[in-house]
Backbone as a ProteinNet text record, in pm:
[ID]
protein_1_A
[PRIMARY]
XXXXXXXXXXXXXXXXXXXXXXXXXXXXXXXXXXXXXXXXXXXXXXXXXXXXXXXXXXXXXXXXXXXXXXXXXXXXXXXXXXXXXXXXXXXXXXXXXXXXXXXXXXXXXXXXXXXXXXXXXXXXXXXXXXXXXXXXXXX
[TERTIARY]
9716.2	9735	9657.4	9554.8	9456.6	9588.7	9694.4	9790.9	9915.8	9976.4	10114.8	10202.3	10328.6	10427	10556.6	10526	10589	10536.8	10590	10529.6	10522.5	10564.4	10575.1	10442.3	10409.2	10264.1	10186.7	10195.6	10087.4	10059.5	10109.4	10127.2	10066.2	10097.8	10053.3	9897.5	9862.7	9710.2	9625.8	9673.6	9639.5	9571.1	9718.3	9760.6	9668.7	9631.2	9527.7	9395	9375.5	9271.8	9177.5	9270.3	9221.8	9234.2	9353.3	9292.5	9204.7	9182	9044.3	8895.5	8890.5	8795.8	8784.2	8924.3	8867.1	8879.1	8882.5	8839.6	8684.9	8648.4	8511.6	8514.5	8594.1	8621.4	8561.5	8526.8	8471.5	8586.1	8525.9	8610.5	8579.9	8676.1	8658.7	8559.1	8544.6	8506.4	8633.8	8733.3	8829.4	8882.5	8894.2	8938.1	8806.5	8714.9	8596.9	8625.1	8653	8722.7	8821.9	8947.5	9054.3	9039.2	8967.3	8927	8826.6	8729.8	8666.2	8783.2	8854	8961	9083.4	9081.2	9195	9111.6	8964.9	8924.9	8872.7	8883.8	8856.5	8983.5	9081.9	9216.1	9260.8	9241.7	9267.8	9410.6	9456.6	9635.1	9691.4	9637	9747.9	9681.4	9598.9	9567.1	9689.4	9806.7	9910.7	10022.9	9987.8	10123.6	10043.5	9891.5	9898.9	9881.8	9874.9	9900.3	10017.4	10070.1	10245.4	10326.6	10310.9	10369.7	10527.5	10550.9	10678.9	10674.2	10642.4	10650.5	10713.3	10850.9	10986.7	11016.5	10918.2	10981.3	10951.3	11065.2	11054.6	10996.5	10906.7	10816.2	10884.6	10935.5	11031.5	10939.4	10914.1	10838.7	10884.3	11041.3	11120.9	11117.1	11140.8	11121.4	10979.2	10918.3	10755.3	10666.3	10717.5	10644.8	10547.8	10410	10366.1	10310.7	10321.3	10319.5	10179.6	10152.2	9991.2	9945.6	10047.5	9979.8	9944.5	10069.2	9967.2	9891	9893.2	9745.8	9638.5	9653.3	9508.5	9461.5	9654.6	9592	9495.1	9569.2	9503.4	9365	9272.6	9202.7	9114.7	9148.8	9100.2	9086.8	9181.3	9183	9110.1	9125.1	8944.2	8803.7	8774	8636.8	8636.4	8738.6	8703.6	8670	8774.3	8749.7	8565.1	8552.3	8417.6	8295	8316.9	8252.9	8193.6	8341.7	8361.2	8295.9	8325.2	8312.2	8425.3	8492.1	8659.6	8756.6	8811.8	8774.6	8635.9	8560.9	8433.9	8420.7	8360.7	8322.6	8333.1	8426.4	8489.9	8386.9	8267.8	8171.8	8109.9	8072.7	7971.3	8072.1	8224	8280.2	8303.8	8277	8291.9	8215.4	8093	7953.5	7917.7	7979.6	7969.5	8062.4	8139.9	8258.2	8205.3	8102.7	8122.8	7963.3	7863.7	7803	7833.5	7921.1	7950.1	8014.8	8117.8	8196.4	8094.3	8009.6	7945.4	8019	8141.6	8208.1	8312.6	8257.4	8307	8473.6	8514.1	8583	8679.3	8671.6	8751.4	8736.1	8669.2	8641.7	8787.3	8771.3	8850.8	8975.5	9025.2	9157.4	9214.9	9110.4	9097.7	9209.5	9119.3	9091.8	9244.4	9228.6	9388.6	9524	9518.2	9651.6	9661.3	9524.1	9567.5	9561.3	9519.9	9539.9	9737.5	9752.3	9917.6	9971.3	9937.8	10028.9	10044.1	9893.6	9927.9	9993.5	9981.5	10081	10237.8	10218	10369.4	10449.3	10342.4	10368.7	10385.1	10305.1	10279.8	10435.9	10462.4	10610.8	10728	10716.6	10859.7	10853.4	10757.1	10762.9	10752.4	10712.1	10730.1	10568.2	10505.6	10384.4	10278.9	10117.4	10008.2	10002.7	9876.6	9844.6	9752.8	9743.9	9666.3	9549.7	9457.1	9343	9247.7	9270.8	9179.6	9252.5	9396.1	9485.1	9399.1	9390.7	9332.6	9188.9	9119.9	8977	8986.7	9064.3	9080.8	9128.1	9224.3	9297.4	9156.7	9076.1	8941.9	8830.1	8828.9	8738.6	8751.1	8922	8929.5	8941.7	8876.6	8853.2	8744.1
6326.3	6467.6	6546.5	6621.8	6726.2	6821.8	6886.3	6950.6	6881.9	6888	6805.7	6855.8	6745.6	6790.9	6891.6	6934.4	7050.6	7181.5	7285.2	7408.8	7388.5	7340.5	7363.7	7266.1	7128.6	7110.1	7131.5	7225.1	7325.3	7423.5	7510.2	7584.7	7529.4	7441.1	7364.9	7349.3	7341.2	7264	7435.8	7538.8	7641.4	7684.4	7647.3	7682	7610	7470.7	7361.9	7405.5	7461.1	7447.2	7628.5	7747.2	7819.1	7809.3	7664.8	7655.7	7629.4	7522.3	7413	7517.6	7600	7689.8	7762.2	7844	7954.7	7842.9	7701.7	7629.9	7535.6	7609.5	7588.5	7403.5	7346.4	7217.2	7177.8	7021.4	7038	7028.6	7087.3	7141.6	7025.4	6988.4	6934.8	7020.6	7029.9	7104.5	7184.9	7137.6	7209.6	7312.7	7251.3	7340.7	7423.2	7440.4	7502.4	7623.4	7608.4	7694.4	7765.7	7699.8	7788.8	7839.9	7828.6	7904.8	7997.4	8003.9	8137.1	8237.6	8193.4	8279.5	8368.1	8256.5	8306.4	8454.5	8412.1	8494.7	8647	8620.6	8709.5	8837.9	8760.8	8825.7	8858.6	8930.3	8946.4	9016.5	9061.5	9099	8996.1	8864.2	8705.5	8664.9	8675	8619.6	8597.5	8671.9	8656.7	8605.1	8587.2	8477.9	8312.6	8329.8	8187.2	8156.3	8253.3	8195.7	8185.9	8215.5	8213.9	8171.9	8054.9	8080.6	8049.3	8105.3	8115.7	7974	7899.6	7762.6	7763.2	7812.4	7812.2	7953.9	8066.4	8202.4	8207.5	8292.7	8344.6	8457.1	8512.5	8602.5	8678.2	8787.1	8862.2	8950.4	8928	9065.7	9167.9	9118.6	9266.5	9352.2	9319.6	9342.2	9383.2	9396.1	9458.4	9382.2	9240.7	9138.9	9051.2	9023.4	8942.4	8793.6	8722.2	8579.4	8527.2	8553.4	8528.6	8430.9	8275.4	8158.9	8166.1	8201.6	8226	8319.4	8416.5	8443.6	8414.8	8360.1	8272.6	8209.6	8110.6	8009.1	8066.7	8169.1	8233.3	8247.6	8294.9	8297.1	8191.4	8101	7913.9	7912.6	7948.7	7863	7972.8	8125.2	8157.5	8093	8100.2	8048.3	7891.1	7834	7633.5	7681	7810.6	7809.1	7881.1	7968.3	8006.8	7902.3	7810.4	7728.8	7604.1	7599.7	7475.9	7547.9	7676.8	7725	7712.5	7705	7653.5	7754.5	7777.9	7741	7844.2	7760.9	7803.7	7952.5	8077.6	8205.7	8223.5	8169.4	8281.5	8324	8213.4	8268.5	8351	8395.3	8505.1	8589.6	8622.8	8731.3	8721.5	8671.1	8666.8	8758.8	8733.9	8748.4	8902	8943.3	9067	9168.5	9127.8	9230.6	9237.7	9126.8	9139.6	9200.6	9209.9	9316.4	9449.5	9499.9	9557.8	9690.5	9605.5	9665.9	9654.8	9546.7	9522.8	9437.7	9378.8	9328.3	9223.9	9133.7	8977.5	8958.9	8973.6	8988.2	9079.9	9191.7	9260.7	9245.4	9200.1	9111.7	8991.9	8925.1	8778.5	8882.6	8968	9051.8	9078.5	9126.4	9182.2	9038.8	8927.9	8835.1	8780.5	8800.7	8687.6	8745.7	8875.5	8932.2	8890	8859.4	8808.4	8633.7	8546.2	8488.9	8441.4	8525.5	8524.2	8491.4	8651.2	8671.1	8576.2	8498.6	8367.9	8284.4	8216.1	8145.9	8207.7	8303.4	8318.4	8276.4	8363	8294.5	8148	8062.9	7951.9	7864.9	7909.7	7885.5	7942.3	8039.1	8056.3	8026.2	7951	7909.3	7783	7726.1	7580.6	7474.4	7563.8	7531.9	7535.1	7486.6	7491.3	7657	7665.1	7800.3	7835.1	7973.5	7950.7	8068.9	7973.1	7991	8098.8	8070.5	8202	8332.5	8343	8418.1	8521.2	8397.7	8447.3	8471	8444.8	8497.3	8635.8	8663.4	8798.9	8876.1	8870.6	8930.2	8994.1	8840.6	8890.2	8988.3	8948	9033.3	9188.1	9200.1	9346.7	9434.6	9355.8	9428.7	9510.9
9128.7	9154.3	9048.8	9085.9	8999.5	8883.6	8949.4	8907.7	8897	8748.2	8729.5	8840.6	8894.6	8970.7	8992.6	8876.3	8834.9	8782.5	8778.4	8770.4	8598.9	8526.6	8365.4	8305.1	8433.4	8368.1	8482.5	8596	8626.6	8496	8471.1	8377.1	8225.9	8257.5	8107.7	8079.4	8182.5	8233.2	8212.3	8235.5	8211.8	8060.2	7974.5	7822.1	7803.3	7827.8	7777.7	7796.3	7871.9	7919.7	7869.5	7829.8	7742.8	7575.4	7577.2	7441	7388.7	7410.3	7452.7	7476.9	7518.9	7550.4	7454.9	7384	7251.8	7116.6	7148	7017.3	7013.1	7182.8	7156.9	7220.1	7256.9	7293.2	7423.7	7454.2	7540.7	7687.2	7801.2	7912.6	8014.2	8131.7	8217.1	8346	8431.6	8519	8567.3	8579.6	8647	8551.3	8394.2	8303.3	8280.5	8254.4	8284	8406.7	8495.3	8596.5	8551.7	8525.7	8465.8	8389.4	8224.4	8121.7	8166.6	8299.1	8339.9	8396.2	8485.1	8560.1	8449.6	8338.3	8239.1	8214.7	8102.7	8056.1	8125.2	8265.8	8376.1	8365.4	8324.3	8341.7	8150	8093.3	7964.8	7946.1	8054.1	8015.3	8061.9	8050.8	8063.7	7943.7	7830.4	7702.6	7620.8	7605.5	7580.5	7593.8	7705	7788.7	7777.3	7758.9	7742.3	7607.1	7516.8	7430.5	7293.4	7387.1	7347.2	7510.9	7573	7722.9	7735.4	7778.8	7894	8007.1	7953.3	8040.8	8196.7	8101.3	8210.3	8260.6	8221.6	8285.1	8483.9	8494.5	8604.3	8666.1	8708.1	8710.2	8865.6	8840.6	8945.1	9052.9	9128	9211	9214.7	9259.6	9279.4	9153.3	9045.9	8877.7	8854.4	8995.6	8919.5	8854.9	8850.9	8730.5	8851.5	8811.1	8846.4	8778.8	8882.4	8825.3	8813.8	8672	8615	8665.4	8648.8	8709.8	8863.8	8919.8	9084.7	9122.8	9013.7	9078.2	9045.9	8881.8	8828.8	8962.2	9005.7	9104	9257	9256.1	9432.1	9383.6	9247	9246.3	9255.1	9191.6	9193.3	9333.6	9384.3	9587.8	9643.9	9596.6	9692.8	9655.1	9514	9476.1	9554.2	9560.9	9655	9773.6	9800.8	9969.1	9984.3	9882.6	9944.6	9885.7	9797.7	9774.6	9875	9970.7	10053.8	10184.9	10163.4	10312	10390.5	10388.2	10429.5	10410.4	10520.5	10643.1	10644.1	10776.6	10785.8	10830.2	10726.3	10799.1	10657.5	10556.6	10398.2	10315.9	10350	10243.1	10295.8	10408.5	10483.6	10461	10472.4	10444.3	10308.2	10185	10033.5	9989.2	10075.5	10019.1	10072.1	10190.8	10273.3	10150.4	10155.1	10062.5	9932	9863.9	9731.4	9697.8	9814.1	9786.2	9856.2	9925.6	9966.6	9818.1	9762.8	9665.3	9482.4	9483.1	9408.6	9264.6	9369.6	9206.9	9268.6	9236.2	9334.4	9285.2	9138.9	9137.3	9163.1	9223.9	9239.3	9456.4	9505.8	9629.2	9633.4	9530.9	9510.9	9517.1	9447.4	9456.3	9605.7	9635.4	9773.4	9888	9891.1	9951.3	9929.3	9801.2	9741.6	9803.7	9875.1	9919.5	10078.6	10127.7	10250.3	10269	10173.9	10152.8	10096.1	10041.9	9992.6	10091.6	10184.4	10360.1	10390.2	10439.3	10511.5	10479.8	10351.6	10295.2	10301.7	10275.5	10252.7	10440.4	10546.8	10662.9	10691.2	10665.2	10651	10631.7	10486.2	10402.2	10535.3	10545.2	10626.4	10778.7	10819.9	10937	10891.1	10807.1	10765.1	10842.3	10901.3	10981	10870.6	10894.2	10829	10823.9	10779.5	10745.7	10850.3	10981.2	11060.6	10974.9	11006.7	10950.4	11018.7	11106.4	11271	11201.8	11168.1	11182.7	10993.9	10883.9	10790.1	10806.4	10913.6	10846.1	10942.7	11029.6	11094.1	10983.7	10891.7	10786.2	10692.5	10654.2	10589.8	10615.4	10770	10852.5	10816.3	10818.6	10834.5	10723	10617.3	10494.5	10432.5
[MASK]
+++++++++++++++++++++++++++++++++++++++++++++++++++++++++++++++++++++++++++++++++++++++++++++++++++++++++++++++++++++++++++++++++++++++++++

């Protein structure tokens, strides 16, 4: 498994992997990834480096949960990397010269990406994919 089986060494693999980066160490490819996404995000510099392993990150409470969205960001860049499902990178690439700022594109992307999943989860079904690149489309 790329990611420990638990959320505390998901999480962990994070902390490691921007430490490892501001000590100048050498990176895996994947941590190489996460230490770009960390440093992308500079109001989570703090949480990883003092982390909350075990916190609970409340929506209703207004709080968002740094690691999933580091992670949503990780799972757009595979998906437009992979092309997967097939159309994400012609719409990655449409939006992010469109807006002129890929990352703030990946923001975009990551909320309908959520939807689906979160659909996905409460129907207990795959994630329909037709259903997300229409979501993308209409951005």
């Amino acid at each position: 498994m790329i990611f420990g089986q638990n959320r505390q060494e998901l999480r962990q693999m994070y902390v490691d992997a921007w430490r490892k980066s501001n000590d100048g160490q050498v990176l895996s490819p994947l941590e190489s990834q996460i230490a770009t996404v960390v440093q992308e995000h500079p109001e989570y510099h703090s949480i990883l480096e003092s982390p909350p392993l075990d916190a609970d990150f409340q929506p209703e409470g207004g709080q968002t949960n740094p690691f999933l969205h580091m992670g949503l960001h990780l799972a757009i860049r595979e998906q437009v990397s992979t092309n997967r499902p097939p159309g994400i990178a012609t719409i990655h690439r449409r939006l992010s010269q469109k807006t002129g700022d890929a990352h703030g594109t990946e923001h975009q992307m990551i909320d309908c990406l959520a939807e689906s999943l979160w659909e996905a989860q409460s129907t207990n079904q795959a994630p329909d994919e037709q259903k997300y690149l229409e979501r993308l489309q209409r951005l």
